[in-house]
C-alpha positions in Angstrom: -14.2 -10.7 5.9 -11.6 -13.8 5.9 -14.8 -16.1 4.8 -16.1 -13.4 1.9 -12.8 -13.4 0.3 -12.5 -17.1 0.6 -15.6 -17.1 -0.9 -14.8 -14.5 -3.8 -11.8 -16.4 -4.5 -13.6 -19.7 -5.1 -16.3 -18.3 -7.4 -13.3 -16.3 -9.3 -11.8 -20.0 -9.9 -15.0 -21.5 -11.0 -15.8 -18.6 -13.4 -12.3 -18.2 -14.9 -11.2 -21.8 -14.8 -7.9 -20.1 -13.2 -6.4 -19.8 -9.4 -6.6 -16.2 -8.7 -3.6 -14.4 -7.6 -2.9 -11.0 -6.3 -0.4 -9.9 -8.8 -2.7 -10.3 -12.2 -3.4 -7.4 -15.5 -3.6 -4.7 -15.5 -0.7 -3.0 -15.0 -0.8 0.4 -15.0 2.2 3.1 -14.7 4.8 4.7 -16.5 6.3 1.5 -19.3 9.1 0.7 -16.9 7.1 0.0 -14.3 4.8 -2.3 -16.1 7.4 -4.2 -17.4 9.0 -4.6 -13.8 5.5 -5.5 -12.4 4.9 -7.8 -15.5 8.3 -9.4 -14.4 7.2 -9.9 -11.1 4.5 -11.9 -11.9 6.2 -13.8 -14.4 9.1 -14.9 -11.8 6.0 -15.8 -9.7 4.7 -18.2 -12.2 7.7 -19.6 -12.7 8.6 -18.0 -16.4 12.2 -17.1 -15.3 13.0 -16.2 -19.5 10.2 -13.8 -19.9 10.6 -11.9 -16.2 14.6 -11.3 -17.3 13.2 -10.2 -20.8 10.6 -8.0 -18.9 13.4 -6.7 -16.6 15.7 -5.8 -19.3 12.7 -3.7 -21.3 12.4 -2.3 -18.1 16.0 -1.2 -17.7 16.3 0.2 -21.1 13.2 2.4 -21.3 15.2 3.6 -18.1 18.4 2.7 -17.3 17.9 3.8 -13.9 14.5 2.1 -13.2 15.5 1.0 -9.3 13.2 -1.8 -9.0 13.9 -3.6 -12.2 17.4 -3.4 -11.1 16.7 -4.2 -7.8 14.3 -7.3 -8.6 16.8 -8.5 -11.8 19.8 -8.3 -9.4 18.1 -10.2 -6.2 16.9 -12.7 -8.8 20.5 -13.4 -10.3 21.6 -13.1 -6.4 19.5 -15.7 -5.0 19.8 -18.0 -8.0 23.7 -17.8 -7.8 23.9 -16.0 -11.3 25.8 -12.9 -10.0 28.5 -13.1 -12.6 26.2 -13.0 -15.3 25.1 -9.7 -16.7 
């Protein structure tokens, strides 16, 4: 199996001229979700502005959407941001 996936992956790159990661479209779920997932990704690829901007979204479609505020405060945690809101 390890050798088929290595394999999918490599064709996937050739085809989309693009390294393929786990965490890609589409999103699905409810809006908040999508924007936390969408911020996710974007933290991942190293767009810290547009994962806060999709984290906020996130928290004001609902202002008690746990991961966004989970994944916005470890993010301001770990980058030593914690007084800022």
């Amino acid at each position: 199996m390890h050798s088929i996936r290595k394999l999918l992956i490599r064709e996937y790159k050739k085809f989309f001229q693009k390294p393929f990661y786990k965490m890609e479209q589409p999103y699905v779920g409810k809006k908040a979700d999508v924007y936390n997932k969408k911020g996710i990704v974007a933290l991942f690829n190293n767009k810290e502005g547009e994962a806060l901007k999709c984290w906020s979204e996130a928290r004001i479609l609902s202002d008690r959407h746990f991961d966004s505020q989970c994944n916005f405060c470890l993010y301001r945690w770990s980058t030593g941001r914690i007084s800022d809101a």
